[in-house]
C-alpha positions in Angstrom: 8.7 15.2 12.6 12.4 13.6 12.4 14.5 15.1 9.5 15.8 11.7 9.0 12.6 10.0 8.8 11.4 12.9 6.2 15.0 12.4 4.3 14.9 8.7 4.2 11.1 8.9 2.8 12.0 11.4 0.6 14.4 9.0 -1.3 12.9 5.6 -1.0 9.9 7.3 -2.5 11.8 8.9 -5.3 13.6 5.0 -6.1 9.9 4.2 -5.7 8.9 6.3 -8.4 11.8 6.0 -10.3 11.4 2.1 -10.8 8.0 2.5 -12.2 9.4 5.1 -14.8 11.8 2.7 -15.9 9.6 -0.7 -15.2 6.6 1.4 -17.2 9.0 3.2 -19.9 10.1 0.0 -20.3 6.9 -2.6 -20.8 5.8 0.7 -22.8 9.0 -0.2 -25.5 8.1 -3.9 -25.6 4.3 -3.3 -26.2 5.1 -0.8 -29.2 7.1 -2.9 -30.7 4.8 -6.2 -30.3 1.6 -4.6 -30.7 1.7 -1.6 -32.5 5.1 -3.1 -35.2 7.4 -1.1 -34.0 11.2 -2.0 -35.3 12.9 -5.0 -33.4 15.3 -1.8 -31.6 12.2 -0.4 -29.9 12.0 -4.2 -28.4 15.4 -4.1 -27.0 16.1 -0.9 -25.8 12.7 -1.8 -24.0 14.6 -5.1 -22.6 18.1 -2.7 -21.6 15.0 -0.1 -19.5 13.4 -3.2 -18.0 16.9 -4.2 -17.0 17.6 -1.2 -15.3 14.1 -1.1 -13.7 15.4 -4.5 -11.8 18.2 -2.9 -10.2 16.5 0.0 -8.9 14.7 -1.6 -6.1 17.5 -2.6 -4.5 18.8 0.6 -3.7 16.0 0.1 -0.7 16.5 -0.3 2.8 14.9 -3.3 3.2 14.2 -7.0 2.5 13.2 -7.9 -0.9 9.2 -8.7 0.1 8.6 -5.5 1.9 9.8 -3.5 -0.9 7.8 -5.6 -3.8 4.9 -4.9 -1.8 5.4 -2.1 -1.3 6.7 -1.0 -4.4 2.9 -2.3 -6.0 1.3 0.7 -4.8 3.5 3.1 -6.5 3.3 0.9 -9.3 -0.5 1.2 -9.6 -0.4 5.5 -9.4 2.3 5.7 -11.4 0.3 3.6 -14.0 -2.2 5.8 -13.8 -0.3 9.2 -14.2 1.6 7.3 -17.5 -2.5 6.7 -18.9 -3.3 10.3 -18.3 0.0 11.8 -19.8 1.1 9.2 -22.3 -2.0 7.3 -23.4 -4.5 10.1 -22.8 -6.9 8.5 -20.9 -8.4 10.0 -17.8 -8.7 7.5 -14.8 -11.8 7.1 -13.5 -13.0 7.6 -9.7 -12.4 3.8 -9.1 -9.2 3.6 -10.4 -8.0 6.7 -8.2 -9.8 5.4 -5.0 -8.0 2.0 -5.8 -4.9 4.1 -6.0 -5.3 5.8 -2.8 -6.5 2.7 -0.9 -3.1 1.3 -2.7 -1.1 4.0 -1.4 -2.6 3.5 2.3 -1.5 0.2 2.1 2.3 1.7 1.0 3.1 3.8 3.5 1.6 1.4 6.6 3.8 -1.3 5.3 7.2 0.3 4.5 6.9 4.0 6.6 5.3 3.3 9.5 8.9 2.7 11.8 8.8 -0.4 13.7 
């Protein structure tokens, strides 16, 4: 396999997964403070990670569709790995085949070189 192919997947992966730490951290801040009455600060240091989480994506080598898209996938496994560590809650086999089908559909749109 091509070192640089491996290297650049290796990073836009780790962005990938990066974003959704900072996208989920983030929507994670707003909803304790809105649902559960958290103090107003929990609310905005939410907004300040959201923030970041929208600067993150363009650190990606590519147009700003491909990597939304792609950038869903990751979204959905990395919501389910926040549920099983955060929230406690084991996903169930639907939610994981969703995931993977999800993840197909990642790495045909934004690794398969064109």
């Amino acid at each position: 396999m091509n070192e640089g192919l491996v290297s650049f997947t290796l990073v836009s992966l780790g962005l990938f997964f990066l974003a959704a730490l900072f996208e989920i951290g983030g929507g994670y801040l707003v909803w304790l403070w809105l649902r559960e009455k958290k103090g107003i600060w929990i609310g905005v240091l939410g907004g300040i990670v959201l923030a970041v989480y929208g600067i993150i994506p363009t650190f990606q080598p590519a147009h700003f569709g491909r990597v939304y898209a792609a950038y869903g996938g990751i979204f959905i496994v990395s919501s389910l790995i926040w549920g099983k560590f955060v929230d406690r809650t084991e996903p169930d086999r639907y939610e994981i085949i969703g995931a993977l089908i999800a993840l197909i559909g990642v790495f045909i749109m934004f690794y398969i070189p064109r």
